[in-house]
Structures are given as C-alpha cells and as structure tokens.
N, C-alpha and C positions, 0 to 999 in steps of 0.2 A: 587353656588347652587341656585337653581329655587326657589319661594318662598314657601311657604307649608301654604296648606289652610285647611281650614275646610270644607269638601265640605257634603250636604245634597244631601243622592239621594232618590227618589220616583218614583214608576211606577204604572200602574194599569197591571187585566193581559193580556193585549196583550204583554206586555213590560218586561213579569216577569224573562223571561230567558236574555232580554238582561243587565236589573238591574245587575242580579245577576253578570253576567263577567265585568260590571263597578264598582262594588263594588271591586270587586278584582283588576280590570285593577286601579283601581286610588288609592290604600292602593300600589299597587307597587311601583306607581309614587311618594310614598312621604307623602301623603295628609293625613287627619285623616279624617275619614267616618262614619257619621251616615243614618242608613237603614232606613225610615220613610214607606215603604212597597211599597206595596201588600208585603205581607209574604208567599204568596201561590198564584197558578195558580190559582183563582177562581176569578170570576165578582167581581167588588167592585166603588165606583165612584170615579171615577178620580178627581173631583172638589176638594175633599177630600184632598186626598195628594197632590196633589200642591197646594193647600191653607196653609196647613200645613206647606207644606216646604217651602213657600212663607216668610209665618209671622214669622219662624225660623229665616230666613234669612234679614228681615226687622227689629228686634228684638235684630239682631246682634249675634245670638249665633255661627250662620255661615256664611263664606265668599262668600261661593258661590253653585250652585245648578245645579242639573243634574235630569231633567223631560223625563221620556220616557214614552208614549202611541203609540196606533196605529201609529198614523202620527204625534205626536207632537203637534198639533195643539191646541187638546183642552186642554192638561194639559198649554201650553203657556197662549192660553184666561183666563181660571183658578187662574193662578199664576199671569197676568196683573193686575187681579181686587185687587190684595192686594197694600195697598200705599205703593211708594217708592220705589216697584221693577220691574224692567226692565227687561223680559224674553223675548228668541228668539231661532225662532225655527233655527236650523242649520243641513242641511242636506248635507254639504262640509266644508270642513277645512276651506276655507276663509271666509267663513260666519262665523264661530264660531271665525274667528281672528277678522276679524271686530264687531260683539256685543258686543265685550271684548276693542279694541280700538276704535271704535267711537262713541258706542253706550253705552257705562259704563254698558252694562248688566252683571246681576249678577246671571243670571241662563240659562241654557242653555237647550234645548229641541227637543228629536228626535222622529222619528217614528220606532218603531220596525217593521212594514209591510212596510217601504220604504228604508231604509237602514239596512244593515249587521251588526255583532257584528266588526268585525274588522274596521269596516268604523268608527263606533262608537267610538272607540277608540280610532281614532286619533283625531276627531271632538273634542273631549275630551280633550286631550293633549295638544291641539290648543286652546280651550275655557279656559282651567283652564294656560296654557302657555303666555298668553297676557295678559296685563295691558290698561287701559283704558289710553287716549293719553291726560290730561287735555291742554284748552288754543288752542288746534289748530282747524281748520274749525267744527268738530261736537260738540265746546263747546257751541257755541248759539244756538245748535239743544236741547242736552241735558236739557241747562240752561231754555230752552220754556218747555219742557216734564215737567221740575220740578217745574215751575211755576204755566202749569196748574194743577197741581196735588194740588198743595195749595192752589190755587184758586176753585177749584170743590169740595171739600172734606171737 
C-alpha cells in the first residue's frame, strides 16, 4: 500500500472548480485532506492561501500541498517565500515526479486556465506517488537550496 499523506489543498477563484475535484480525487486515493479555500467562486488573494498552506506545511501539520491558480505560478512564488518549502509548478506528470524525487518539493502547483481537471489528477497521483531520491545527484542541489535558505533568513 502507497503511503497516506496529509495533503493541504488551496485555490483562489480561477481554480475553484478544479480544487473542488482534487479534494475529492485525492480522499479517493487514500490521503486525508484539509480545504484551506477559496470556499466560493469569488476574487480573494491568492498570496493568502498559499502562504497559509505553505507554513501548514513547514509547521509540519501536513505532508504535503496542492496550490491551484490561474497558471500556477503565482500561488508557487507565494508559497516559495515561506522558509523551508519547496513548491513547483507541474503541468505534466513528470514534472510532478521529478519535484517529488529530485527536488524534495512538498507542494505541488497547477494552473486551472492551462490544464484540465483530468490532467490534474494524474499530476497529482504522480506528485503525492513519489518520494524524494535522498544521496543521489540532486542531493548537492537540494543540500545548497537549504543552505542558502539559513544563510538569508
């Protein structure tokens, strides 16, 4: 059996319908899910809840995190500025497998106006399906990320 995470999801509302089928698509798969919003189609700032679901997850209350805006981008920028997390945006399965093994990210981040709900889902399956690869080529990538992170902060 796969391992069963704690996953945080958040959206603003460009992203609000496709939240809602990842909330569901990943309590399928296993996982236990907390909603940190948009709770409604309506404007809201995205800086918001990916910060929130950022320092959830730097915090330790969850393992890992699923960010959808328009394009993904900005809730990633968003969720980068908090210490100690690693967010990426993934708009194909093997992107979402490599953040997860070479990049030890812990939150994963799409665009609702660039990919489908279905696509989403497997991005998904793939991002929360992977484990991070300790010890091999992207361990000295990582081990600098976290360096300067203590050195700047």
């Amino acid at each position: 059996m796969a391992k069963q995470w704690r996953v945080a999801l958040g959206c603003d509302e460009a992203a609000y319908e496709m939240k809602q089928a990842m909330i569901e698509h990943v309590r399928a798969l296993g996982h236990e899910v907390e909603d940190f919003g948009t709770h409604e189609a309506k404007p809201v700032l995205y800086p918001d809840i990916a910060i929130e679901v950022a320092e959830a997850i730097a915090e330790g209350r969850y393992d890992r995190g699923v960010l959808m805006c328009g394009t993904g981008i900005g809730v990633a920028i968003s969720a980068n500025k908090v210490a100690g997390i690693r967010a990426a945006q993934a708009h194909d399965t093997y992107s979402a497998e490599r953040a997860r093994k070479s990049n030890d990210a812990q939150i994963v981040t799409m665009g609702a106006r660039v990919i489908g709900i279905e696509l989403a889902k497997t991005i998904v399956e793939s991002f929360l399906g992977n484990e991070y690869e300790p010890g091999g080529r992207s361990q000295p990538k990582v081990d600098r990320i976290e360096a300067y992170e203590r050195e700047h902060r």
